[in-house]
Each structure stands twice: as C-alpha cells, then as structure tokens.
C-alpha positions in Angstrom: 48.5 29.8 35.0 44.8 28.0 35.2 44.6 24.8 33.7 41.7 23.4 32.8 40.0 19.9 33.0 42.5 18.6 35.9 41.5 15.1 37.4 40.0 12.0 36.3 37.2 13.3 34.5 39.6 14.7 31.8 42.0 11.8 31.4 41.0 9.4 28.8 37.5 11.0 26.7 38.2 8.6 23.7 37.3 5.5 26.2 33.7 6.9 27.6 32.9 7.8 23.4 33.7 4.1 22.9 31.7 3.0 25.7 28.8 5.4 24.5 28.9 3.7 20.6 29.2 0.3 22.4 26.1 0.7 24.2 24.0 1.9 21.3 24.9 -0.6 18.5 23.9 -3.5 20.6 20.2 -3.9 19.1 17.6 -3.8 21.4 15.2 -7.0 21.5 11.9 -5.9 20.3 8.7 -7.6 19.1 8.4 -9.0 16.0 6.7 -7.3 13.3 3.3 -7.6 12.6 0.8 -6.4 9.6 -2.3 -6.4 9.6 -4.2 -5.8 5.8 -7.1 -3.2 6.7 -10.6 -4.3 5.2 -10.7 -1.1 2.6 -7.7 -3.1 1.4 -9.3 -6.2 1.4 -12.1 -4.5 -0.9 -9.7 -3.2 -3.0 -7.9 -6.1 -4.2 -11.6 -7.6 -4.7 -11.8 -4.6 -7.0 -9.0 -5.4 -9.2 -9.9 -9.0 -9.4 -13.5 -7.6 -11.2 -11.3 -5.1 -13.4 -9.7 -8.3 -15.1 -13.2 -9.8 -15.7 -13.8 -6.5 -16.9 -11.8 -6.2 -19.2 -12.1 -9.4 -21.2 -15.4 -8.3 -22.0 -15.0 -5.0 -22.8 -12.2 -7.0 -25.3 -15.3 -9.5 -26.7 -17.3 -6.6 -27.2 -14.6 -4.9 -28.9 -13.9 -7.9 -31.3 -17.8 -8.3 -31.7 -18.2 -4.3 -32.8 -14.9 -4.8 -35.2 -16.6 -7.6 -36.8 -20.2 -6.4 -37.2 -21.6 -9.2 -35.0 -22.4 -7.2 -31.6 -26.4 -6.8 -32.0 -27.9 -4.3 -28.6 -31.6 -5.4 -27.6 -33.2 -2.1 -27.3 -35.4 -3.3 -24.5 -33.1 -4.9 -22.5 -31.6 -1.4 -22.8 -34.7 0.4 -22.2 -34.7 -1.8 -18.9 -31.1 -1.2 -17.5 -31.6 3.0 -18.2 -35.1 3.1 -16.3 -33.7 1.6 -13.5 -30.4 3.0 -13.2 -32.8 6.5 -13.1 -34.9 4.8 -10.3 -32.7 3.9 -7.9 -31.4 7.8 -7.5 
C-alpha cells in the first residue's frame, strides 16, 4: 500500500490557503494619486468655452435673418474672402 502526502507538509492545507488570502488582502501602502491635465486638454476646454460664445451669435444672427433686420456689407465681405484666399 503507498500512501501519499505523509508528513507535515500534508497535514493542515486549509491553514497555509488562509495564510495565503491573509497576506494578499492587507493593501499595500502606495502613493497617492496624482493627475496631471495635458496641455491639448487645456486647449480643448478653451475651445468649448469659444463654442458657447459661438453659438449666441450664430442665435442673434438667426433671430436677425427671421426678422429681416440682418443687412451683410458686401465689402467687409469682399475683405474677409480675399484674405482668407491669401493666407493659403
């Protein structure tokens, strides 16, 4: 007859699996966290503070073309077009 796992190492497996869940649930000190806001993030929230102020205007304008009143100054226009072409 062989018998298998004779001695100590064999005699009570339950205790070294509650030593082993012991050991790991004790949390381990660490640093504290830390975040840092990139500066393409930075930009970006820039961005959607210009998007607000965007928008109420593009609401005036809307109101002003509803009503009739919104008059365009064709050289201001003539202006803003020859140098959005010149800067390319």
């Amino acid at each position: 007859m062989k018998i298998n796992n004779f001695g100590p190492s064999g005699v009570n497996p339950y205790k070294r699996q509650m030593n082993k869940l012991e050991s790991t649930s004790k949390p381990a000190k660490t640093a504290s966290d830390k975040i840092e806001i990139s500066s393409t993030a930075k930009e970006m929230q820039q961005v959607s503070q210009l998007s607000e102020n965007r928008k109420a205007k593009v609401e005036e304008l809307k109101i002003q073309v509803e009503n009739g009143t919104y008059k365009i100054n064709p050289k201001e226009l003539a202006k803003s077009i020859a140098s959005f072409y010149s800067k390319k």
